[in-house]
C-alpha positions as YAML, in Angstrom:
chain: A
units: angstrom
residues:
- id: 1
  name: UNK
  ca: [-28.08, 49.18, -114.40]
- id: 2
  name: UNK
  ca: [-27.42, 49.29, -118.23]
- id: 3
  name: UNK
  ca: [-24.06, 49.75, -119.46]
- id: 4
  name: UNK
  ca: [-23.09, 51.95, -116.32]
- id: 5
  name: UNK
  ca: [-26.16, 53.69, -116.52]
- id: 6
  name: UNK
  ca: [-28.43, 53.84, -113.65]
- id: 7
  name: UNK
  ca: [-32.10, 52.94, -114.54]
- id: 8
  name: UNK
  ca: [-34.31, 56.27, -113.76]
- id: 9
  name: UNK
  ca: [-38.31, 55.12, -111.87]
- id: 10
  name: UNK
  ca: [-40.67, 56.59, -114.36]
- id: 11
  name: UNK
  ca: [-43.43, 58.90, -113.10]
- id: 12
  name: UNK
  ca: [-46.86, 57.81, -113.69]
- id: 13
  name: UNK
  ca: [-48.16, 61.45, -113.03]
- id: 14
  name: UNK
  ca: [-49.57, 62.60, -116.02]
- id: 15
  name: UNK
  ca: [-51.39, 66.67, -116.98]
- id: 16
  name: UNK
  ca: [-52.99, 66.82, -120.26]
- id: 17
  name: UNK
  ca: [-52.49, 70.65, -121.14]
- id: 18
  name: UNK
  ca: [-53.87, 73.16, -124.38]
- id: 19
  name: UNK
  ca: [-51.61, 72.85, -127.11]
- id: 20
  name: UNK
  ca: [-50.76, 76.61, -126.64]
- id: 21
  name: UNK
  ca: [-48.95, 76.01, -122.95]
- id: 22
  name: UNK
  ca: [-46.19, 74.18, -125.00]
- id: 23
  name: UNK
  ca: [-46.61, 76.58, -127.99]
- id: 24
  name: UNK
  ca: [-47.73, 80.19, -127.52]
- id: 25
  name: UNK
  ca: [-46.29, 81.17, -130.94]
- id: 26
  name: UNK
  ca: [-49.64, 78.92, -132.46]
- id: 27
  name: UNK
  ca: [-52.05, 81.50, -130.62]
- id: 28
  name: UNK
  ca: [-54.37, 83.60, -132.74]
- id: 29
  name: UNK
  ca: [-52.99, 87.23, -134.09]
- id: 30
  name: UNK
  ca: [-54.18, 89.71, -131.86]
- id: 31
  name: UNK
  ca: [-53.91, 87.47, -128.81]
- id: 32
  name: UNK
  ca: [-51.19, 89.44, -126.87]
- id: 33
  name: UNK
  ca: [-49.16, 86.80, -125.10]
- id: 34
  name: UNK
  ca: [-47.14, 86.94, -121.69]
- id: 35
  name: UNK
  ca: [-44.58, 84.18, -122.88]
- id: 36
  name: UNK
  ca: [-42.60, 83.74, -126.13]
- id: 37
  name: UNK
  ca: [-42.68, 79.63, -126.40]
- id: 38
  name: UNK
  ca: [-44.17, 77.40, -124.09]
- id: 39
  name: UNK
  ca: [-45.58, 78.81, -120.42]
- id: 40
  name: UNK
  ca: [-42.53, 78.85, -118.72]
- id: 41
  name: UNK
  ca: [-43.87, 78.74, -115.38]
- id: 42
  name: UNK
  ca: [-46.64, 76.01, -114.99]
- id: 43
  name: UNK
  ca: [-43.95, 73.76, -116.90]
- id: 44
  name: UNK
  ca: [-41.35, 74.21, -114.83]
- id: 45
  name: UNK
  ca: [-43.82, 73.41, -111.86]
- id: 46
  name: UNK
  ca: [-44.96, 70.15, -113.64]
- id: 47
  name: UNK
  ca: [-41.20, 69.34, -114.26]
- id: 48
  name: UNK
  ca: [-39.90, 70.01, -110.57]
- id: 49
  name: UNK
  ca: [-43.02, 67.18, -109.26]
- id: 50
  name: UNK
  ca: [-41.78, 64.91, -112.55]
- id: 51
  name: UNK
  ca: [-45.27, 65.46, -113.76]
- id: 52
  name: UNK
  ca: [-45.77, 63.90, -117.51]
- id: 53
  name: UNK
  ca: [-47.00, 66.53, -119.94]
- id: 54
  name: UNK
  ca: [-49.23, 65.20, -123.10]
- id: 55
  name: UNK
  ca: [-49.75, 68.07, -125.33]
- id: 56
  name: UNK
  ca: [-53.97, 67.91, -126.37]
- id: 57
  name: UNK
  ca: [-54.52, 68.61, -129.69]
- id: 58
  name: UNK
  ca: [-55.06, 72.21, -131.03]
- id: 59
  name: UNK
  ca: [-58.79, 72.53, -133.25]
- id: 60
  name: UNK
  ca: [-58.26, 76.30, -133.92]
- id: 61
  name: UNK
  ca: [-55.28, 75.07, -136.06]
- id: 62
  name: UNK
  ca: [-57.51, 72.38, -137.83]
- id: 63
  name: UNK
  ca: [-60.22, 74.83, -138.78]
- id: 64
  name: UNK
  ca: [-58.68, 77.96, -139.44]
- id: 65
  name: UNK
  ca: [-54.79, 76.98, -139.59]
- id: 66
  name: UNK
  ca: [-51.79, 79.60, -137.78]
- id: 67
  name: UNK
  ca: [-52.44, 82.60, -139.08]
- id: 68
  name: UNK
  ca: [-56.00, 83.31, -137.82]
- id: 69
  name: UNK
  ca: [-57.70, 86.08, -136.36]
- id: 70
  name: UNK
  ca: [-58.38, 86.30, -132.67]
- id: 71
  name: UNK
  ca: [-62.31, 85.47, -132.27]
- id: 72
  name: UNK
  ca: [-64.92, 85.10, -129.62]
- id: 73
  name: UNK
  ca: [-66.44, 81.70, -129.08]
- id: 74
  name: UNK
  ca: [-69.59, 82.79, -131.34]
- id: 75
  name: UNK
  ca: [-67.64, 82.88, -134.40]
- id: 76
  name: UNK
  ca: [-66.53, 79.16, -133.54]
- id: 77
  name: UNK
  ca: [-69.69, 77.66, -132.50]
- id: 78
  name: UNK
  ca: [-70.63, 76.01, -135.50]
- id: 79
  name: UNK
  ca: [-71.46, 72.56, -136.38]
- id: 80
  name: UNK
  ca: [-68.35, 72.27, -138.92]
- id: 81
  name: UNK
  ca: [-65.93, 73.45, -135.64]
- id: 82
  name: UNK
  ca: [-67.82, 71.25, -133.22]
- id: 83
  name: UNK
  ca: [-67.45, 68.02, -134.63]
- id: 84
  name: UNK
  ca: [-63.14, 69.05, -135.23]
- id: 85
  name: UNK
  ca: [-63.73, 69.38, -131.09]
- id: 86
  name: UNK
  ca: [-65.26, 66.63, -130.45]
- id: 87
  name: UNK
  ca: [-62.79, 64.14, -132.75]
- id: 88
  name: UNK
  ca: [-59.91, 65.83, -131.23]
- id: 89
  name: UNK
  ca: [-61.57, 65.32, -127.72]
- id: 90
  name: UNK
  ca: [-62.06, 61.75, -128.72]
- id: 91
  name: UNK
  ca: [-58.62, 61.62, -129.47]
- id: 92
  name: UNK
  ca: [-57.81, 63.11, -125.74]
- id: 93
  name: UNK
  ca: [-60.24, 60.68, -123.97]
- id: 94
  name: UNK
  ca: [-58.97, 57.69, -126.32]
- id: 95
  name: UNK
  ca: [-55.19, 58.80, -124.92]
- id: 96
  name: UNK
  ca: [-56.11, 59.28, -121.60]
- id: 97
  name: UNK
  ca: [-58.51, 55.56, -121.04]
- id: 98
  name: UNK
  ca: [-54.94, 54.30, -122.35]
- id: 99
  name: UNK
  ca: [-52.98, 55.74, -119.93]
- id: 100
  name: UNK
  ca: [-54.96, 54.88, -117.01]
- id: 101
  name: UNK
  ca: [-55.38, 51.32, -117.96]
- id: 102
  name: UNK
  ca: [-51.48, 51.21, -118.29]
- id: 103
  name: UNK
  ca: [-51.43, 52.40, -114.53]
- id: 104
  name: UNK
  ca: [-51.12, 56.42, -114.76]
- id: 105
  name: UNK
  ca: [-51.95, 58.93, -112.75]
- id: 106
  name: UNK
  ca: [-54.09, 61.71, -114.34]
- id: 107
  name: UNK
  ca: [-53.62, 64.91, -112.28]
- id: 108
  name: UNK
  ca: [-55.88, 66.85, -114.22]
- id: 109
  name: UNK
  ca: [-56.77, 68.83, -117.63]
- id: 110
  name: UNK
  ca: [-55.24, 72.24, -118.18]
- id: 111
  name: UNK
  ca: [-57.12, 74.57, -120.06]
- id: 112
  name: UNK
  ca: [-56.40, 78.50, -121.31]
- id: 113
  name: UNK
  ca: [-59.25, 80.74, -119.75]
- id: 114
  name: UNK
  ca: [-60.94, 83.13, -121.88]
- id: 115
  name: UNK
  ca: [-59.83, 80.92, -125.16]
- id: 116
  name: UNK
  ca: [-62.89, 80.41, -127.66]
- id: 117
  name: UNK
  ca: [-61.94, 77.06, -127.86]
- id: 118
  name: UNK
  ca: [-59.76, 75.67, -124.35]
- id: 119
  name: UNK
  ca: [-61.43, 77.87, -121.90]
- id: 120
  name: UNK
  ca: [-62.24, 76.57, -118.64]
- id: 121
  name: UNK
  ca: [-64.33, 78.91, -117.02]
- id: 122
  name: UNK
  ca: [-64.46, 82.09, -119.08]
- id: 123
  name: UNK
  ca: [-65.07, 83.16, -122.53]
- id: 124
  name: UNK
  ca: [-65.33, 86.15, -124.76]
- id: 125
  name: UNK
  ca: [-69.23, 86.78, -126.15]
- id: 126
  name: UNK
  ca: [-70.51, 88.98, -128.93]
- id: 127
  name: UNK
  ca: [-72.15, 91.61, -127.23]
- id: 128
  name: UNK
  ca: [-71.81, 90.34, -123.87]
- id: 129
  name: UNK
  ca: [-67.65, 90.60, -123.45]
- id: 130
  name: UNK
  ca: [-66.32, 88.09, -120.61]
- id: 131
  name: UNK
  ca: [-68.83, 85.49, -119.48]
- id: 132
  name: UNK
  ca: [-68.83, 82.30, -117.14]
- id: 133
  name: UNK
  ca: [-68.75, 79.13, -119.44]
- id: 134
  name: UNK
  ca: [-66.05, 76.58, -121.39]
- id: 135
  name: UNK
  ca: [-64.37, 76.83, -124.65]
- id: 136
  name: UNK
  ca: [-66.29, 74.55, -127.67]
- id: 137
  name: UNK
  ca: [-63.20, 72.10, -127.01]
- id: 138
  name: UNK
  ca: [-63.56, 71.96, -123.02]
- id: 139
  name: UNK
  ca: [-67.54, 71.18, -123.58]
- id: 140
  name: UNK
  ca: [-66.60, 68.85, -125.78]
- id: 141
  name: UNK
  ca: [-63.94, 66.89, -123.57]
- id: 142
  name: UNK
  ca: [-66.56, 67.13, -120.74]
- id: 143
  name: UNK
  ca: [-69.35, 65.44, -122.14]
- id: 144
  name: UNK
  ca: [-67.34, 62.57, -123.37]
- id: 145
  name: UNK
  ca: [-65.53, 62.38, -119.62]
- id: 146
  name: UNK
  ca: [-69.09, 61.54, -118.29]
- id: 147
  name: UNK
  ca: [-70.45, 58.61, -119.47]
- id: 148
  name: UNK
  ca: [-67.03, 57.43, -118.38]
- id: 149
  name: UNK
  ca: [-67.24, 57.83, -115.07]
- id: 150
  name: UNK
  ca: [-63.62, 59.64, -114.46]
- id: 151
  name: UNK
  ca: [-65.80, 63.02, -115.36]
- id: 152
  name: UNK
  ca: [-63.80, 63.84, -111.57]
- id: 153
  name: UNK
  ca: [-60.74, 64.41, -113.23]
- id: 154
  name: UNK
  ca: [-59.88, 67.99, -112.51]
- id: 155
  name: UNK
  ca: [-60.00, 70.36, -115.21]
- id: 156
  name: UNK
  ca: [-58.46, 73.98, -114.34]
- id: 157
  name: UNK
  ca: [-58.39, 76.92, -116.48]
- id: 158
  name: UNK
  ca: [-55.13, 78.61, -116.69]
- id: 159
  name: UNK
  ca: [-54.95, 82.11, -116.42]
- id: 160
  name: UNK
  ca: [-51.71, 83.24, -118.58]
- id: 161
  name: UNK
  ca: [-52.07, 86.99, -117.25]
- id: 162
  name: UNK
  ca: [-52.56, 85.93, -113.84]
- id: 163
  name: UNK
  ca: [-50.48, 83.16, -113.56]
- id: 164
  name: UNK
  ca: [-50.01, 83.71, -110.19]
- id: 165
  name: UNK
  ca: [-53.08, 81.95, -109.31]
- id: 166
  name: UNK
  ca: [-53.10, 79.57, -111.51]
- id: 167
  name: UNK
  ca: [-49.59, 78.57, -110.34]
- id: 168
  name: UNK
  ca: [-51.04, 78.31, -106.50]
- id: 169
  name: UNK
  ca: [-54.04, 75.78, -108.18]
- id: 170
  name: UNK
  ca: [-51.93, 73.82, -109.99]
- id: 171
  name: UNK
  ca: [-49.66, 73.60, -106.49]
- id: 172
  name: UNK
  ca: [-52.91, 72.44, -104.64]
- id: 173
  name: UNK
  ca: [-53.73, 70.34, -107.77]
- id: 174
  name: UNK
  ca: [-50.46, 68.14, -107.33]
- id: 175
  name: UNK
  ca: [-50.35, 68.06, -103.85]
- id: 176
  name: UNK
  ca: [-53.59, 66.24, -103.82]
- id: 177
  name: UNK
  ca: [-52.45, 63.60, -106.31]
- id: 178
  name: UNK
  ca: [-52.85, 60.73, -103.46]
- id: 179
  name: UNK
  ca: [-56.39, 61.20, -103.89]
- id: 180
  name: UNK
  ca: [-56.75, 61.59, -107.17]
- id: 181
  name: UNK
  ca: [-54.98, 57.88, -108.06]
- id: 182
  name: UNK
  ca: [-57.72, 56.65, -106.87]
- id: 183
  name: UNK
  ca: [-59.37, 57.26, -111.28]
- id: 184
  name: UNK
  ca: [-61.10, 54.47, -112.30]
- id: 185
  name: UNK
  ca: [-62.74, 53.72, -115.47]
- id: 186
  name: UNK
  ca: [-65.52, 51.35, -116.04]
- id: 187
  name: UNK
  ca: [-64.55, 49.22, -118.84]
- id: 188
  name: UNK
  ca: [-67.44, 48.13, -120.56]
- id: 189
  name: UNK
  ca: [-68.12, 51.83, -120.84]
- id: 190
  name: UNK
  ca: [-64.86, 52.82, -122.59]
- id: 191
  name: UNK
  ca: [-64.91, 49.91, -125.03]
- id: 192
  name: UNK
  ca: [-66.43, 51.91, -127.54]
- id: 193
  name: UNK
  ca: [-62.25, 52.50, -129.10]
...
């Protein structure tokens, strides 16, 4: 107790998550969005399990700034736009080695599907519309995630305008959290920081 206060347990669950859950306004014009601020639902769900949030950084907003056009990953894959992804994934991985070493849980990753740049699973294309592959930013965080060897961390793709779903894997997600503290990294691999 301090002062009359009762001492709250802190959760060691932690989701790393787009910038653009926690901030739709920062999405590119032309995006049309479902929610006004952050994504109501898969925070609430985070909040309810006392799941830790830690917003990833945005490079859309490096590279282009707020007001930006909507694009398809073509117009982003560029060596200038790939090495903003890969410090700010460096950053990420850099955040998350610290967290596990302190004892945390990572759930998972969170992505935005069809995003240029934090897609999971699906992208836009010139000339070939909606196709099977990650945002610049998600290849980016995966390749450093494997030499690591915690490239098991779950990384899901959420689907704004079917959130449905993507509420019912995130569920799934937590519920299997016992198995997932079982993260480990290899230190002499992640001594590189």
């Amino acid at each position: 107790m301090i002062k009359g206060k009762e001492v709250v347990k802190r959760s060691k669950k932690v989701v790393f998550v787009s910038f653009c859950i926690l901030s739709q306004s920062v999405r590119a014009k032309g995006v049309s969005i479902r929610f006004s601020a952050v994504v109501d639902p898969i925070v609430k769900l985070l909040m309810e399990n006392n799941v830790n949030i830690v917003q990833m950084p945005c490079p859309e907003l490096c590279y282009e700034g707020v007001l930006r056009e909507a694009v398809r990953k073509d117009s982003y894959d560029n060596p200038e736009f790939r090495s903003i992804c890969k410090e700010h994934a460096n950053e990420t991985i850099k955040t998350l080695h610290t967290m596990l070493k302190g004892g945390f849980q990572i759930i998972g990753i969170l992505g935005v599907e069809n995003s240029p740049t934090c897609g999971v699973n699906f992208v836009f294309r010139d000339g070939k519309g909606r196709v099977r592959e990650s945002g610049i930013f998600i290849e980016e965080l995966q390749q450093l995630l494997m030499p690591l060897e915690i490239k098991s961390i779950p990384i899901i793709g959420i689907q704004v305008y079917n959130i449905k779903n993507s509420m019912s894997e995130l569920k799934n997600l937590i519920s299997k959290q016992a198995r997932l503290a079982d993260f480990t990294v290899d230190s002499r691999k992640a001594e590189c920081w």
